[in-house]
C-alpha positions in Angstrom: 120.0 70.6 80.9 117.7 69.9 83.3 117.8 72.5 87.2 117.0 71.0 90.4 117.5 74.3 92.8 116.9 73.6 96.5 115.8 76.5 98.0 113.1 79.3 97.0 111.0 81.7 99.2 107.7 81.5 96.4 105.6 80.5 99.3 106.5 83.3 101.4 105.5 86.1 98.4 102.2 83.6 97.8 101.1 83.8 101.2 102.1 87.6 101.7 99.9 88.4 98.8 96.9 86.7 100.0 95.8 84.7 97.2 96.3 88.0 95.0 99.6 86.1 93.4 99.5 83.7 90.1 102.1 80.4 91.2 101.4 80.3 87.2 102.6 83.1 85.3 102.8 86.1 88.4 105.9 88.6 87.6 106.9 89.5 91.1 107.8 85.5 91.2 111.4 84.6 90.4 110.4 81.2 90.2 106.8 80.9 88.9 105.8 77.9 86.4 106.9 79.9 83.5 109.8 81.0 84.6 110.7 77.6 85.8 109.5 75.7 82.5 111.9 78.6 80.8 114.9 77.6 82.9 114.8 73.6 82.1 114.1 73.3 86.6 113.1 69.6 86.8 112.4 70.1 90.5 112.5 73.4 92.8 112.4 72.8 96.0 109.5 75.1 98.3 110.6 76.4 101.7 108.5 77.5 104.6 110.5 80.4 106.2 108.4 82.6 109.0 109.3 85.6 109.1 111.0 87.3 112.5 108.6 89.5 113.1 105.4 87.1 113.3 104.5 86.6 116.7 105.3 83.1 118.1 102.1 81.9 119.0 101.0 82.6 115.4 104.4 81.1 113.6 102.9 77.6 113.4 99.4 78.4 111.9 102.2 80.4 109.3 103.8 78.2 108.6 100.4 75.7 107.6 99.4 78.6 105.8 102.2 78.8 103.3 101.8 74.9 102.5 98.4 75.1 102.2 99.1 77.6 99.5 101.4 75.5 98.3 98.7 72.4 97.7 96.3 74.9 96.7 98.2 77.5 94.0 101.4 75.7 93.0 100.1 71.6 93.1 96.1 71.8 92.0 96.3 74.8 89.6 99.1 73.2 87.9 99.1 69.6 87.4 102.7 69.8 85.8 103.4 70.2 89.3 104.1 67.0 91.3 105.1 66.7 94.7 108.2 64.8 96.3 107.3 62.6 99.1 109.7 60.2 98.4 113.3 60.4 97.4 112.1 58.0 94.7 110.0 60.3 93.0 113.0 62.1 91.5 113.0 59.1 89.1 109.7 59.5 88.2 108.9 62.3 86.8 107.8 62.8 83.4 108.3 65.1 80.3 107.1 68.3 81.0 106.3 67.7 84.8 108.3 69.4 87.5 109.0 68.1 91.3 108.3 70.0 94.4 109.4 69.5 97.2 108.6 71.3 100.9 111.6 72.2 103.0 111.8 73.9 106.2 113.8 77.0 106.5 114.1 77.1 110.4 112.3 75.8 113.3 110.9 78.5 115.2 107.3 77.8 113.8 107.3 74.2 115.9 108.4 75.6 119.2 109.5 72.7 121.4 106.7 70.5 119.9 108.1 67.2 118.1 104.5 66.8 117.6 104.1 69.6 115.1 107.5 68.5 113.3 106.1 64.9 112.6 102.9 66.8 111.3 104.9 69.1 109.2 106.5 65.9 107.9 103.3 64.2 107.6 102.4 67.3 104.8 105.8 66.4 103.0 108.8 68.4 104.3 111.7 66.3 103.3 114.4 69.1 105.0 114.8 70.8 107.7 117.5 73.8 109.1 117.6 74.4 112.1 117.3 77.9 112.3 117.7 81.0 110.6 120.6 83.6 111.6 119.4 83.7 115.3 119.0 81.7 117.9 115.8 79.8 118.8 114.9 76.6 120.9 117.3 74.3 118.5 120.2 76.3 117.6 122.3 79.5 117.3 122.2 80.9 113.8 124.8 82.4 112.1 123.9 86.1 113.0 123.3 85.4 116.7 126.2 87.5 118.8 126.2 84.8 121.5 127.7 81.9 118.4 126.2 78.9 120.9 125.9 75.7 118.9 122.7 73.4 119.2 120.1 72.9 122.2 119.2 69.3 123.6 116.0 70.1 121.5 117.8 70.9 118.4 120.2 67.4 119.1 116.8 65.4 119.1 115.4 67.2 115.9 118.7 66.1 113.8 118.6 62.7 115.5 115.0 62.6 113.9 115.7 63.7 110.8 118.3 60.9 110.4 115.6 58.3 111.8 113.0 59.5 108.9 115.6 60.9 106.2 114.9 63.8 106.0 118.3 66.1 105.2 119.5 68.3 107.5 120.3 72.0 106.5 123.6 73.8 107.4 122.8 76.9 106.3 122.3 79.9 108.4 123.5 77.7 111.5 126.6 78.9 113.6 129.8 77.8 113.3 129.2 75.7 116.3 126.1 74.5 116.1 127.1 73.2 112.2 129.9 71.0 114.0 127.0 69.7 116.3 125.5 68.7 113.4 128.4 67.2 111.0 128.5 64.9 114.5 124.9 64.0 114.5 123.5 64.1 111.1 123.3 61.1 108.3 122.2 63.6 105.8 123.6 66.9 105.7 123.3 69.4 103.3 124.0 73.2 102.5 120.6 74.4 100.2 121.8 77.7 99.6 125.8 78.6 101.0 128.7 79.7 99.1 132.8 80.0 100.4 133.9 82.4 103.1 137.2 82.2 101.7 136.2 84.3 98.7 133.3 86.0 100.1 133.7 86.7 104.3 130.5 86.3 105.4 128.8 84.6 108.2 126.2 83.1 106.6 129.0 81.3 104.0 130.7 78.1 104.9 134.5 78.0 105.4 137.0 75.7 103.9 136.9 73.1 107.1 133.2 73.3 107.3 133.3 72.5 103.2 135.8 69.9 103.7 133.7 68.6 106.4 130.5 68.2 104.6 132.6 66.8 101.5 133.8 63.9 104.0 130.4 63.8 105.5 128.7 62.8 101.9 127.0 66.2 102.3 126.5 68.6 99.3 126.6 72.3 99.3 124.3 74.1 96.8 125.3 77.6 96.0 123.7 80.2 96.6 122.7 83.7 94.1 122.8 86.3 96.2 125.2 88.2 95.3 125.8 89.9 99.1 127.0 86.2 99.0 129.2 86.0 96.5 131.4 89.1 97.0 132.1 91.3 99.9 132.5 95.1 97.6 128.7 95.7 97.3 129.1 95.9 93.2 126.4 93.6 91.3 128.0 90.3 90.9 128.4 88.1 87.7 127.7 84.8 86.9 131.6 84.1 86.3 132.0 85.4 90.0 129.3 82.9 91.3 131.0 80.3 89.0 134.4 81.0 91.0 132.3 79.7 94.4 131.6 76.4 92.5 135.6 76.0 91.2 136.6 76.7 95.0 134.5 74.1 96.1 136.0 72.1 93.7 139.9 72.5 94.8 138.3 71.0 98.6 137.1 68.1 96.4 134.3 68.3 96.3 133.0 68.1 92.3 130.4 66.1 92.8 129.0 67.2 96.1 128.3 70.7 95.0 124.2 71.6 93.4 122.4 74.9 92.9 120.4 76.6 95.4 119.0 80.2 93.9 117.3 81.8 97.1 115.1 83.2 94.7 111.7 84.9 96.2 114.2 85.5 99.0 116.6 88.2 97.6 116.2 91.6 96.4 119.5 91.6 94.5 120.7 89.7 91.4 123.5 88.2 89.5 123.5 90.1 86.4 121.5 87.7 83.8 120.8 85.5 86.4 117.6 87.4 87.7 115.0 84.6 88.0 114.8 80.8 87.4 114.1 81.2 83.3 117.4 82.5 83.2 119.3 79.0 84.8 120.5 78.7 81.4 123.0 81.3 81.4 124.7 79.7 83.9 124.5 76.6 82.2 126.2 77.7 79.1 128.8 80.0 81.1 129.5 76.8 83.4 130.5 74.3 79.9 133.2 77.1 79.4 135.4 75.7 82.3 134.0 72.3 83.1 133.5 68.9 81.1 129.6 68.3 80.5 129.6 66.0 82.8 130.7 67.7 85.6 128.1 70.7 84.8 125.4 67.6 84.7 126.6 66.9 88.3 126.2 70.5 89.3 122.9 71.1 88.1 121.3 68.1 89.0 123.4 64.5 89.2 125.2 65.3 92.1 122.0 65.4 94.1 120.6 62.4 92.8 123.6 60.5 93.5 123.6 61.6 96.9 120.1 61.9 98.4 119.0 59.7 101.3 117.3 56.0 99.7 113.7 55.6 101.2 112.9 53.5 104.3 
């Protein structure tokens, strides 16, 4: 069954190693081409995340860095590889070829420069969040004390993603700055968040926020980590991850709910669950409590049924 997973941190690891890292067949990847061939991922989704402690005049020329390694060592060393430019090209792929797509995790990297954005979209982000756990220029993230919602700036970002279609990522926001955005945004989606009510976290969207993006047309991909899936500390299970996706269900939400590993980006696994080969484990442990269908939706229909159309 084919795996389109919205969020992974490879580029990250890729530019870290300075060209030292195979996209190909490299072990410290979760989600090299190997391991994604393995795990039947049609598409995997690529995002740019700048880390904290990179100074903010350099975050931008990081950010260009990780998606040139992206062109460079995931698309022309691999021509299985194609990129996603347009939400079309989910239809298009063929046998044997897998999508990616460029997401942004986070706009500190642009500053208060639109300019940069449209250049970022120019190089084929197709989402954006707004931030990630703190505050910056847009938004309050969901770690930030102060639990502000969105800027004028980050208002005018959303209002731009709707104008392009480009999806809009809840995760990491702030309680308040996610209602800013279920007000604003024509596409919203959760890449990688799973359900306060059975894991209290911040970074994990409660039932009104579910029910929100359900009514919205939004989806919510869950997430692997297992800090993220239950509160005790003990290595989580693939049934326990499942239980996020049935919860999700009881809002109603079946088919508005995908996958969104987080793999590159977390140091802790769901037990047989450790990198993208393994996607068939959950496969097989999902057609235990759903109908086939509804395990199709999860893993990949939902999100073709609900993506933006092209301009």
């Amino acid at each position: 069954m084919n795996i389109i997973d919205l969020h992974c941190d490879a580029l990250m690891k890729l530019r870290d190693a300075k060209g030292t890292l195979s996209f190909a067949d490299g072990a410290d990847l979760n989600t090299n081409k190997e391991k994604l061939k393995k795990g039947n991922v049609k598409v995997q989704c690529f995002a740019i995340f700048i880390e904290p402690d990179i100074p903010s005049d350099q975050q931008f020329q990081a950010a260009l860095e990780q998606i040139d390694y992206f062109y460079r060592e995931v698309l022309a060393k691999n021509p299985e590889m194609k990129q996603i430019t347009k939400w079309s090209d989910f239809d298009h792929l063929e046998d044997g070829e897998i999508g990616a797509m460029l997401t942004l995790e986070g706009v500190e990297s642009i500053g208060n420069d639109m300019a940069k954005l449209h250049i970022l979209y120019q190089l084929g982000v197709r989402s954006i969040g707004l931030t990630w756990n703190h505050a910056n220029l847009a938004a309050d993230g969901a770690l930030e004390p102060r639990a502000g919602g969105l800027t004028a700036f980050g208002k005018e970002i959303v209002r731009w993603n709707n104008e392009h279609r480009v999806l809009t990522d809840v995760s990491h926001l702030s309680e308040r700055s996610f209602w800013d955005v279920i007000k604003l945004a024509q596409f919203p989606i959760a890449s990688h968040s799973n359900s306060r009510k059975l894991c209290n976290h911040p970074r994990n969207l409660t039932d009104e926020q579910a029910r929100a993006m359900f009514k919205s047309g939004g989806m919510i991909h869950v997430v692997y980590y297992p800090e993220f899936i239950k509160e005790d500390g003990a290595p989580a299970t693939i049934d326990e991850l499942i239980a996020h996706i049935d919860h999700f269900c009881s809002l109603g939400g079946k088919k508005q709910i995908g996958l969104g590993s987080d793999f590159d980006g977390i140091s802790t696994f769901v037990q047989n669950l450790e990198d993208a080969s393994k996607h068939p484990n959950l496969i097989n442990k999902l057609l235990l409590y759903f109908k086939e269908e509804e395990v199709k939706g999860f893993a990949y229909q939902n999100f073709l049924n609900n993506r933006p159309q092209d301009l």
